[in-house]
LUMNU-786377 format. One record per residue (C-alpha): residue number from 1; residue in three letters; x, y, z. Coordinates in steps of 0.2 Angstrom, whole numbers. Layout:
{NUM, 'Ala', {X, Y, Z}}
...
This chain:
{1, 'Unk', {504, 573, 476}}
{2, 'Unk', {521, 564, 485}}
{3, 'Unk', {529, 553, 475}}
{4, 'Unk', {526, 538, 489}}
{5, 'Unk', {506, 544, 482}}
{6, 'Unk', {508, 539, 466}}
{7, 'Unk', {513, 520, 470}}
{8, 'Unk', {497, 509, 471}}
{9, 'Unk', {503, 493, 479}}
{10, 'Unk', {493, 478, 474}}
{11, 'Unk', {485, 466, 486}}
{12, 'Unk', {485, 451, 476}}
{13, 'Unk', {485, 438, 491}}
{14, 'Unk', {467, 425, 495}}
{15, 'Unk', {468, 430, 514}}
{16, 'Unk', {468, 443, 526}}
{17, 'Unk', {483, 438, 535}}
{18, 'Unk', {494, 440, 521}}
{19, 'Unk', {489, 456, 515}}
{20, 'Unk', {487, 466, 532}}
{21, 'Unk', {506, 459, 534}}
{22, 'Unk', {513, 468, 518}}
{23, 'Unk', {503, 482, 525}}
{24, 'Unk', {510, 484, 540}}
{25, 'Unk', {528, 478, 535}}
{26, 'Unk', {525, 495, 521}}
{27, 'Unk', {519, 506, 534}}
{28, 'Unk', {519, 525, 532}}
{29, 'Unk', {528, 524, 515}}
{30, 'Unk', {513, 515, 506}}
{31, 'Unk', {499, 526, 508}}
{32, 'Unk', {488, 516, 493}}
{33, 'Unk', {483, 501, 490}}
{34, 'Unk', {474, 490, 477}}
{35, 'Unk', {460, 478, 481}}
{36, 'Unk', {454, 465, 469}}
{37, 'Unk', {442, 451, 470}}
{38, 'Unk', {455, 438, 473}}
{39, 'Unk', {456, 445, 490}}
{40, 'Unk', {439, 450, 491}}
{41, 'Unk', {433, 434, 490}}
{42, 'Unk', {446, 427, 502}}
{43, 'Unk', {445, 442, 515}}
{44, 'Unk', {427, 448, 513}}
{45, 'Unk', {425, 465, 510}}
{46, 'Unk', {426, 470, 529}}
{47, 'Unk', {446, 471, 522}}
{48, 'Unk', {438, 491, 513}}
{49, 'Unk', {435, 495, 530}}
{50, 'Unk', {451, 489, 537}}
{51, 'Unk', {461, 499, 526}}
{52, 'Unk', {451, 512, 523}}
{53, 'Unk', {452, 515, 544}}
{54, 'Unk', {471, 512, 544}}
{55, 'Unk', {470, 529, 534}}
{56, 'Unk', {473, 521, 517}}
{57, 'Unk', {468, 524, 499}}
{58, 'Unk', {460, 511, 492}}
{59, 'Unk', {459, 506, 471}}
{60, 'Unk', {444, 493, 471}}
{61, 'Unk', {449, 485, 458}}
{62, 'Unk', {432, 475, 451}}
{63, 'Unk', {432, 478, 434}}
{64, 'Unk', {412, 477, 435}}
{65, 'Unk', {403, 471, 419}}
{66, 'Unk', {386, 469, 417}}
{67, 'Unk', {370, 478, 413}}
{68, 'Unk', {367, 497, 419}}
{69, 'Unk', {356, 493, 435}}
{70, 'Unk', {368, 477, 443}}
{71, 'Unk', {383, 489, 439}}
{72, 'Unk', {377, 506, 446}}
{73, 'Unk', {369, 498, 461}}
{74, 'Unk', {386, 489, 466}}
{75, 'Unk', {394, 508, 463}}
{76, 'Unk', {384, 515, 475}}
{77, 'Unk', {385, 500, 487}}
{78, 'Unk', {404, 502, 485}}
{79, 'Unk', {404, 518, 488}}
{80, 'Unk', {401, 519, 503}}
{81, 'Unk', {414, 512, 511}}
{82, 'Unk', {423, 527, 507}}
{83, 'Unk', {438, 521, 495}}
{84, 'Unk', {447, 531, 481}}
{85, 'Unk', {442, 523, 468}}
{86, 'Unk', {434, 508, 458}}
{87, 'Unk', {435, 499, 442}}
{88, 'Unk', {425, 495, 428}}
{89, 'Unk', {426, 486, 411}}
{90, 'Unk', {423, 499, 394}}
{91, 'Unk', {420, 486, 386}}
{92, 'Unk', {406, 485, 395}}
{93, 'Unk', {396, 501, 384}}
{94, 'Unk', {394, 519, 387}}
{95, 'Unk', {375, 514, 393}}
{96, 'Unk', {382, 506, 410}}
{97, 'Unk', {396, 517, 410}}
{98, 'Unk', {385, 534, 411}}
{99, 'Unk', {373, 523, 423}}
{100, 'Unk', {389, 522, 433}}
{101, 'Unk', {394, 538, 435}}
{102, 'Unk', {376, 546, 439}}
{103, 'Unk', {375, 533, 451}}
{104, 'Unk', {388, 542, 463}}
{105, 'Unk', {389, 559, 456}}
{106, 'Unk', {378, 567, 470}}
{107, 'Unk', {387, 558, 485}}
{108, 'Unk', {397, 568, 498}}
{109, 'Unk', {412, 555, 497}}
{110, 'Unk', {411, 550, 479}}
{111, 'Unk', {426, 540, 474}}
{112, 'Unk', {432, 542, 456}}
{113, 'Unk', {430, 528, 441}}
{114, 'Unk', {442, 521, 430}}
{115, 'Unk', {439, 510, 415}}
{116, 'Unk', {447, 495, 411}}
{117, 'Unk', {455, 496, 393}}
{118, 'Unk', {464, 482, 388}}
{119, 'Unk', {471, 470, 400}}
{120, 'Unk', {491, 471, 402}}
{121, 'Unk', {489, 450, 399}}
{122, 'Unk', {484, 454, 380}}
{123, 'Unk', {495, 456, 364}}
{124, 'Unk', {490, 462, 348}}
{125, 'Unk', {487, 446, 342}}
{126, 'Unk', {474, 441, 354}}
{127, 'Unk', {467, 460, 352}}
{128, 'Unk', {464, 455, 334}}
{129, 'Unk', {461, 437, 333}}
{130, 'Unk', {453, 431, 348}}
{131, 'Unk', {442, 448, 352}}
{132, 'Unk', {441, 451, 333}}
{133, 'Unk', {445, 472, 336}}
{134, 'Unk', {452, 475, 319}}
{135, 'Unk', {467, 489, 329}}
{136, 'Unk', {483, 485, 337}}
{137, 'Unk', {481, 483, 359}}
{138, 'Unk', {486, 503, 359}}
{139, 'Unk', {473, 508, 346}}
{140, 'Unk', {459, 500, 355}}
{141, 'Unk', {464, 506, 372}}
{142, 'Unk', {464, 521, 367}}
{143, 'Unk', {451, 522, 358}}
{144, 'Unk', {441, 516, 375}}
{145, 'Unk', {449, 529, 385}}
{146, 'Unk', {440, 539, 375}}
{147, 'Unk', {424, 532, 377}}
{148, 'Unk', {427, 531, 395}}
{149, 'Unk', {429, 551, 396}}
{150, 'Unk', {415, 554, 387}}
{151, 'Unk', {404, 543, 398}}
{152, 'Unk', {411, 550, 412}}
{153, 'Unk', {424, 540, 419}}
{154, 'Unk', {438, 550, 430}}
{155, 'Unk', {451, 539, 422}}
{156, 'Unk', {459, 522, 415}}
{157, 'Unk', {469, 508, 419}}
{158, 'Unk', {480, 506, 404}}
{159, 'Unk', {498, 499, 400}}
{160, 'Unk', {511, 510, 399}}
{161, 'Unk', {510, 510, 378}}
{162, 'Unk', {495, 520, 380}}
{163, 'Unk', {499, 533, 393}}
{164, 'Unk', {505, 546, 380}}
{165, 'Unk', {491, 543, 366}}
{166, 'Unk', {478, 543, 380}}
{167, 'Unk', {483, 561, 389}}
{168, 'Unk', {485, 569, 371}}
{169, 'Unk', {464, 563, 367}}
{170, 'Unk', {458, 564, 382}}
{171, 'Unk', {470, 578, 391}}
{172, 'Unk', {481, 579, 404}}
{173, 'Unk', {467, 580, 418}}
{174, 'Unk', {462, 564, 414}}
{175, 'Unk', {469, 550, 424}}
{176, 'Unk', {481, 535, 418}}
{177, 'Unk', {484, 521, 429}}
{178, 'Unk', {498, 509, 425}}
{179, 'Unk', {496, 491, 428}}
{180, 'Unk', {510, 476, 425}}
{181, 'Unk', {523, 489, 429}}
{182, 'Unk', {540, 477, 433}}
{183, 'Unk', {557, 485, 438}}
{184, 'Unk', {571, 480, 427}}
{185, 'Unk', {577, 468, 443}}
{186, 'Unk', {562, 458, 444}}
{187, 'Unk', {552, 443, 434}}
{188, 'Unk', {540, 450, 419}}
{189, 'Unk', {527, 434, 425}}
{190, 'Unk', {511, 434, 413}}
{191, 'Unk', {510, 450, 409}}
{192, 'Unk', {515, 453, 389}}
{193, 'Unk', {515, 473, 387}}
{194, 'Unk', {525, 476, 403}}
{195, 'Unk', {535, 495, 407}}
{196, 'Unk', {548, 501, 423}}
{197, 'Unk', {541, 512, 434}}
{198, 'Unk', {553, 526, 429}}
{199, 'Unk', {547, 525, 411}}
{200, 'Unk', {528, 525, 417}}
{201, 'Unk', {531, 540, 426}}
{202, 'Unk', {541, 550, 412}}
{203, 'Unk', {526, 544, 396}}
{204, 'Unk', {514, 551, 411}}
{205, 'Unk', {506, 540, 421}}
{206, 'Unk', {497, 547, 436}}
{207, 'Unk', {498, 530, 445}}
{208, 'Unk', {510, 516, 444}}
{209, 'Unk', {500, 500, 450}}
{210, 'Unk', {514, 486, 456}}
{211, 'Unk', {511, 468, 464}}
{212, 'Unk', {523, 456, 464}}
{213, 'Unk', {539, 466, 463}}
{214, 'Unk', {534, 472, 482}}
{215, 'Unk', {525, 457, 488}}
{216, 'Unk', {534, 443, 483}}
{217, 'Unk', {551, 451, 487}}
{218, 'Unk', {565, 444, 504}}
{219, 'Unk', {563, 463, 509}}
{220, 'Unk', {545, 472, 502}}
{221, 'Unk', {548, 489, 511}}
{222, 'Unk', {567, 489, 503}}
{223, 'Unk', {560, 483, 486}}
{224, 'Unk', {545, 497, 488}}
{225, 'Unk', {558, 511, 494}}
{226, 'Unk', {569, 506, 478}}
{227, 'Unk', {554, 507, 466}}
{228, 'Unk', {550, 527, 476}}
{229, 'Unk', {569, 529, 471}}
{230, 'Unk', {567, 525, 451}}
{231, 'Unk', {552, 538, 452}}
{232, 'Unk', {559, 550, 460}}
């Protein structure tokens, strides 16, 4: 895999305008991008094919939780449009997770599925006393990682905290995507358990998942081209 690969560039914008800009101002250089439901439901999903036909790797980033059915059937639905790969909540058991997996697992373009561990937002204090998990954030995302592997899942979206812990249970095939990743040069916003690209990279990651650093940047290419630099 390039190194240019293994940056997923978030699409965190409401419209369709805004995002195909950042997309064409990135060009080549980006060839992955992450697609969540703030632009889903300001673009529509039509923006899949969009991407998806500009040759682009897409990270449906849906963080789907509900019952077995709702979740497998949306799966499948989503799987059609032919994109890398999609998201889904642990916490959301190993009963939809499994329902997930042998939703797609016969599919000529099957597109792989990561789990949601625990949200780059949350600290160990609301871990412990809002969701009452009696572990630290690290224990408990991994500890879903886990889950998730058994269940079937290709991978996780974890912070970067948890990237060594999880390869070491649940090996080095098993994927780790890292979210709230900020250079040292730019603003940690609302994420709490934040990490450079150049550490995410060294602890493991397979995937460094960046937003704001690029998007809100004077120059998005030069501040994408400085993040490919720090990983290389």
């Amino acid at each position: 895999m390039k190194a240019n690969e293994r940056i997923i560039v978030a699409l965190d914008f409401d419209d369709r305008e805004n995002a195909l800009s950042l997309v064409d101002n990135l060009g080549d250089w980006a060839a992955k991008y992450k697609v969540g439901y703030r632009l889903l439901t300001g673009a529509g999903f039509e923006i899949l094919d969009e991407l998806v036909s500009r040759g682009k790797w897409v990270f449906c980033d849906m963080k789907l939780h509900d019952i077995p059915t709702t979740v497998s059937g949306a799966v499948r639905n989503l799987a059609a449009k032919k994109i890398g790969s999609i998201s889904l909540h642990v916490s959301g058991g190993s009963a939809m997770l499994k329902a997930a997996a042998q939703a797609i697992q016969n599919l000529v373009h099957r597109p792989q599925l990561w789990g949601i561990t625990v949200l780059t937002s949350l600290d160990d204090f609301t871990v412990q006393n809002e969701l009452l998990v009696n572990s630290s954030a690290q224990e408990f995302a991994v500890h879903l990682a886990r889950i998730a592997r058994f269940c079937g899942c290709d991978g996780v979206v974890a912070s970067g905290n948890e990237v060594e812990r999880i390869k070491e249970s649940c090996g080095e095939d098993f994927i780790v995507a890292v979210p709230g990743v900020r250079p040292s040069w730019s603003e940690q916003h609302d994420q709490k358990r934040t990490i450079t690209p150049q550490e995410a990279i060294k602890l493991g990651a397979d995937f460094i998942i960046v937003g704001r650093a690029i998007a809100e940047a004077d120059e998005p290419l030069s501040a994408f081209l400085r993040i490919l630099d720090e990983i290389t």
